[in-house]
C-alpha positions as CSV (number, residue, x, y, z in Angstrom):
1,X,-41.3,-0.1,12.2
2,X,-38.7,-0.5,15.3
3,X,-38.6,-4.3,15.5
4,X,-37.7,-3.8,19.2
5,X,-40.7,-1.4,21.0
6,X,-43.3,-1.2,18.0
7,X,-43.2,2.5,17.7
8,X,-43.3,2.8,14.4
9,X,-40.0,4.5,13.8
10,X,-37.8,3.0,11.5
11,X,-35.1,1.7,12.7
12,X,-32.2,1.8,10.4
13,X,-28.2,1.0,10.7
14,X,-25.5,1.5,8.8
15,X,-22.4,-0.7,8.2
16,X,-19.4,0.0,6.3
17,X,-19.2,-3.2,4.0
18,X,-15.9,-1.7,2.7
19,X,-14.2,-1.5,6.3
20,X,-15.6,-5.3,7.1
21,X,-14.4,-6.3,3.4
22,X,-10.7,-5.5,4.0
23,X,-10.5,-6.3,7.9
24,X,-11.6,-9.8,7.0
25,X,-9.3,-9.8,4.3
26,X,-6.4,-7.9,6.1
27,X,-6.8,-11.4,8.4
28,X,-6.7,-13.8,5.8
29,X,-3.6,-11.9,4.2
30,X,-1.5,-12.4,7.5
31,X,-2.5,-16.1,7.9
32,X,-1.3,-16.6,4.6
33,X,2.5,-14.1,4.8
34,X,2.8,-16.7,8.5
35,X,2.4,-19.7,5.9
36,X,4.5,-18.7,3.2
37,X,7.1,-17.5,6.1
38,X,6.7,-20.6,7.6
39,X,8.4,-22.7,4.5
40,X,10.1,-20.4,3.0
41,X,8.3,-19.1,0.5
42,X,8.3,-16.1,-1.3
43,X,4.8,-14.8,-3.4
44,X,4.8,-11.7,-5.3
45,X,1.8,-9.9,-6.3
46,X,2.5,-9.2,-9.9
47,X,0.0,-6.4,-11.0
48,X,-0.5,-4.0,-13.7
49,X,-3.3,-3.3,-17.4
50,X,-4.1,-5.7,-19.1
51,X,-1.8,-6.5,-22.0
52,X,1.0,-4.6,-20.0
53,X,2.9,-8.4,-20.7
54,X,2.6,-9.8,-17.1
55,X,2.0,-13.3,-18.4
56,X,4.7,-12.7,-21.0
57,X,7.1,-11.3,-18.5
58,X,6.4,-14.6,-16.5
59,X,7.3,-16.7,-19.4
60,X,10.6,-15.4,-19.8
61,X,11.1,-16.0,-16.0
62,X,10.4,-19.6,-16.1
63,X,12.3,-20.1,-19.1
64,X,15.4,-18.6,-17.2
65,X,14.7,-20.7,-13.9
66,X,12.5,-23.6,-15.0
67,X,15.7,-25.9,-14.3
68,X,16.9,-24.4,-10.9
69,X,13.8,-22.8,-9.7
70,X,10.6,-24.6,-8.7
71,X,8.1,-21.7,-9.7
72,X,4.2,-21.8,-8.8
73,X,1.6,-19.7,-10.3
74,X,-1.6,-18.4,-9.4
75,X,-3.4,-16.9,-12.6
76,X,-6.7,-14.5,-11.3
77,X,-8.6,-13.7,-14.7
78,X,-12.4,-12.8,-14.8
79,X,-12.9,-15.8,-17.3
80,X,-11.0,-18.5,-19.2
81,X,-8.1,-20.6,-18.5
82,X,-5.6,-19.1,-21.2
83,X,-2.4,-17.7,-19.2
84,X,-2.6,-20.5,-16.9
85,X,-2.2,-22.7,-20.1
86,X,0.6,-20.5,-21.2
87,X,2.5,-20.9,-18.2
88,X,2.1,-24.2,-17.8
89,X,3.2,-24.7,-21.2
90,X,6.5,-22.7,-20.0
91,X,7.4,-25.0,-17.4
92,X,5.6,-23.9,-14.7
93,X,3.1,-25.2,-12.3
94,X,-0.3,-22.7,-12.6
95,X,-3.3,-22.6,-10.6
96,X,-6.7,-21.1,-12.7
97,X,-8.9,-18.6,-10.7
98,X,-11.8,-17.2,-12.4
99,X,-13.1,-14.5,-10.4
100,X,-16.2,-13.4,-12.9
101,X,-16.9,-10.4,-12.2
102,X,-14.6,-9.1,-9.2
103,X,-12.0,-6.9,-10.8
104,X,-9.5,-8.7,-8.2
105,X,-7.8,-11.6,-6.2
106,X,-8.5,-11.7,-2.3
107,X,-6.4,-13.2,0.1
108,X,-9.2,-16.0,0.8
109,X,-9.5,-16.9,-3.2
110,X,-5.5,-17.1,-2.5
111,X,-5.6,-19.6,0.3
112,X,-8.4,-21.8,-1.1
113,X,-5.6,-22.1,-4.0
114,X,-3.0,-23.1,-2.2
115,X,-5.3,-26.4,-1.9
116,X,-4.6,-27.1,-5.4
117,X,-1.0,-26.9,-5.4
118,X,1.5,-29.2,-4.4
119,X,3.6,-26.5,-2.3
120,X,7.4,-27.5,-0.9
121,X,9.2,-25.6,1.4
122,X,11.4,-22.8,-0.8
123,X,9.1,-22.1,-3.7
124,X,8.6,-19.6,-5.9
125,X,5.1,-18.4,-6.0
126,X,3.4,-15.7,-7.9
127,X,0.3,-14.3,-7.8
128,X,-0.4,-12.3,-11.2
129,X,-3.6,-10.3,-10.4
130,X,-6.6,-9.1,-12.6
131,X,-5.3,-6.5,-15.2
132,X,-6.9,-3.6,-13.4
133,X,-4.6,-0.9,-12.1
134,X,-7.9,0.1,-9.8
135,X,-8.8,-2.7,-7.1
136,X,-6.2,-4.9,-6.6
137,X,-3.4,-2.2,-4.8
138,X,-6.3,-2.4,-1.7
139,X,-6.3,-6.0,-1.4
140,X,-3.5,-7.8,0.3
141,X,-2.9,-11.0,-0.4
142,X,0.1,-11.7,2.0
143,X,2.7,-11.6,-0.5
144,X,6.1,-10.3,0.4
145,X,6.5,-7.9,-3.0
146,X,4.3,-6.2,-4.9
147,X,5.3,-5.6,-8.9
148,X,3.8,-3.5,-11.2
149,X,3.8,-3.8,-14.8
150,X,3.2,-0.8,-17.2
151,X,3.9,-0.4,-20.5
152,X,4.6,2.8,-22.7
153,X,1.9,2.6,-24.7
154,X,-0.3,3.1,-21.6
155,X,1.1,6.8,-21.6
156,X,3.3,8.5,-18.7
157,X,0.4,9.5,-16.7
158,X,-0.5,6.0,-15.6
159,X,0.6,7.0,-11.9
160,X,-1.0,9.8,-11.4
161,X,-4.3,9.0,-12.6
162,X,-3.5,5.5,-10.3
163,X,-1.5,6.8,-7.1
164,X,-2.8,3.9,-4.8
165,X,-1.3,1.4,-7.2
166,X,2.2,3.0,-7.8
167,X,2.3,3.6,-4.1
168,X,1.7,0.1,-3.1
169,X,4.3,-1.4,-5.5
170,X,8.1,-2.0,-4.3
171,X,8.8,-2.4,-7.8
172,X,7.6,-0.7,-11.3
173,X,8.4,-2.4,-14.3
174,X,8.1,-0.6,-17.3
175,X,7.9,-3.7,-20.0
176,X,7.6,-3.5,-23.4
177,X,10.4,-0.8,-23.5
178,X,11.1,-1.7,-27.1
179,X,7.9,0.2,-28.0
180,X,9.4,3.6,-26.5
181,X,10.6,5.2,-29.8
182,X,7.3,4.3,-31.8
183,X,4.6,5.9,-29.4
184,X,4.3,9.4,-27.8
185,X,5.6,8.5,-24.2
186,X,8.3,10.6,-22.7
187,X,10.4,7.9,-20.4
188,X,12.0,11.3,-18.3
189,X,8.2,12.4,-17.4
190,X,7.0,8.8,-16.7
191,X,10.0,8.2,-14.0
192,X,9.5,11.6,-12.3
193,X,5.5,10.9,-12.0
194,X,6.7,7.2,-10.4
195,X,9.3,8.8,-8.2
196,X,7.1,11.4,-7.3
197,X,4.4,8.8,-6.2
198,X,6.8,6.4,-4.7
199,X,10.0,7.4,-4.2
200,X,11.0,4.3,-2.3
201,X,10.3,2.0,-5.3
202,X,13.1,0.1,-7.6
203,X,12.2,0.7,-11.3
204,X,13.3,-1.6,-14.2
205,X,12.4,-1.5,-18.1
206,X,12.2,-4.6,-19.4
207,X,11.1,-6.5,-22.7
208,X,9.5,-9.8,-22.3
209,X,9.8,-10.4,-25.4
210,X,13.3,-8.9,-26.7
211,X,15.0,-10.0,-23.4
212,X,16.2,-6.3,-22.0
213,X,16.0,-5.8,-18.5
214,X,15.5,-9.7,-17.5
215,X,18.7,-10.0,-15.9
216,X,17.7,-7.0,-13.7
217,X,14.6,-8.1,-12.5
218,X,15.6,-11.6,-11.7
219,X,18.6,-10.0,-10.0
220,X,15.9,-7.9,-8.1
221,X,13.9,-10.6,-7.3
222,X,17.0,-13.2,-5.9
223,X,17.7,-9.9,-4.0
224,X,14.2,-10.2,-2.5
225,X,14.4,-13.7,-1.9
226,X,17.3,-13.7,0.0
227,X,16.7,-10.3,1.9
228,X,13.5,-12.6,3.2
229,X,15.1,-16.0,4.0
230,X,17.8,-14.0,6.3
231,X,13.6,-12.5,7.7
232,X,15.2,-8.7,7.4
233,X,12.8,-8.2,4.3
234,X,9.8,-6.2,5.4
């Protein structure tokens, strides 16, 4: 029944939770990009499967910067504290969240993390998402770049089945390059399907584990980093 005349017509409105969702979240996103501006810092929203070696790709960072770099980590996982013990154990300050069953970070589960570090003015901060390769390329978090991690044993397809990921990224990684020449994945097929996706993206292969590529990607991101303390990164 109408609530306001009695009538007895129902009375019934519809709101678009999804539109709310990421206008809140779109806000909370640029209040954190005007703090991390603010001192300096640069986040990166590293993304990608699960067992696509994010954590292991941030290993081999820290182990390369732990002694000139001060490096901060957020670690979104639906349950346990395991990468953030691994990165900790690599020299690295982490920060645990445990979203349960969201299949990704928000910008507000961002800033209420920020709490719980001890940021300085110049850090280093990433954010590795949920493995998901779904949710988390419509969620900004106010980082300055986006990363996303593949691997070949995924297939070549990944970004087509996944556009709105591979579009969001400004850099693909394709780790775990090693496994190339012991699983069907074409390397040619899987660069045109990136390129033809997002043709403005830098691609690297890397290894976590064997080392290739690492030299590259730190390059890219000291590229980054200094692109956004001279504010012409966008």
């Amino acid at each position: 029944m109408c609530d306001t005349c009695g009538c007895g017509i129902s009375s019934v409105r519809t709101i678009d939770v999804n539109e709310r969702l990421l206008a809140s979240n779109a806000a909370q996103a640029e209040q954190n990009r005007a703090h991390f501006a603010e001192r300096e810092i640069l986040a990166i929203n590293l993304m990608g499967t699960p067992g696509a070696g994010k954590t292991a790709l941030l290993e081999a960072i820290i182990a390369k910067w732990r002694e000139s770099r001060r490096i901060l980590v957020i670690e979104g996982d639906q349950a346990t504290d395991r990468d953030s013990a691994r990165i900790r154990a690599a020299g690295a300050i982490a920060c645990q969240v445990e979203t349960g069953l969201g299949c990704h970070l928000a910008a507000h589960q961002i800033h209420d993390a920020l709490h719980h570090l001890d940021l300085r003015d110049g850090d280093l901060l990433f954010i590795e998402n949920v493995g998901n390769l779904v949710c988390p390329a419509l969620f900004d978090l106010g980082e300055r770049l986006r990363v996303v991690v593949t691997s070949p044993a995924e297939g070549a397809d990944k970004p087509l089945k996944y556009p709105p990921m591979f579009r969001a990224a400004h850099l693909v990684v394709l780790n775990k390059c090693d496994l190339i020449p012991h699983v069907p994945f074409k390397l040619d097929e899987w660069t045109d399907y990136v390129r033809a996706i997002t043709p403005h993206a830098r691609i690297l292969k890397t290894s976590a584990l064997g080392g290739e590529g690492l030299g590259e990607l730190l390059a890219e991101i000291d590229n980054v980093r200094q692109a956004f303390s001279a504010n012409i990164f966008a």
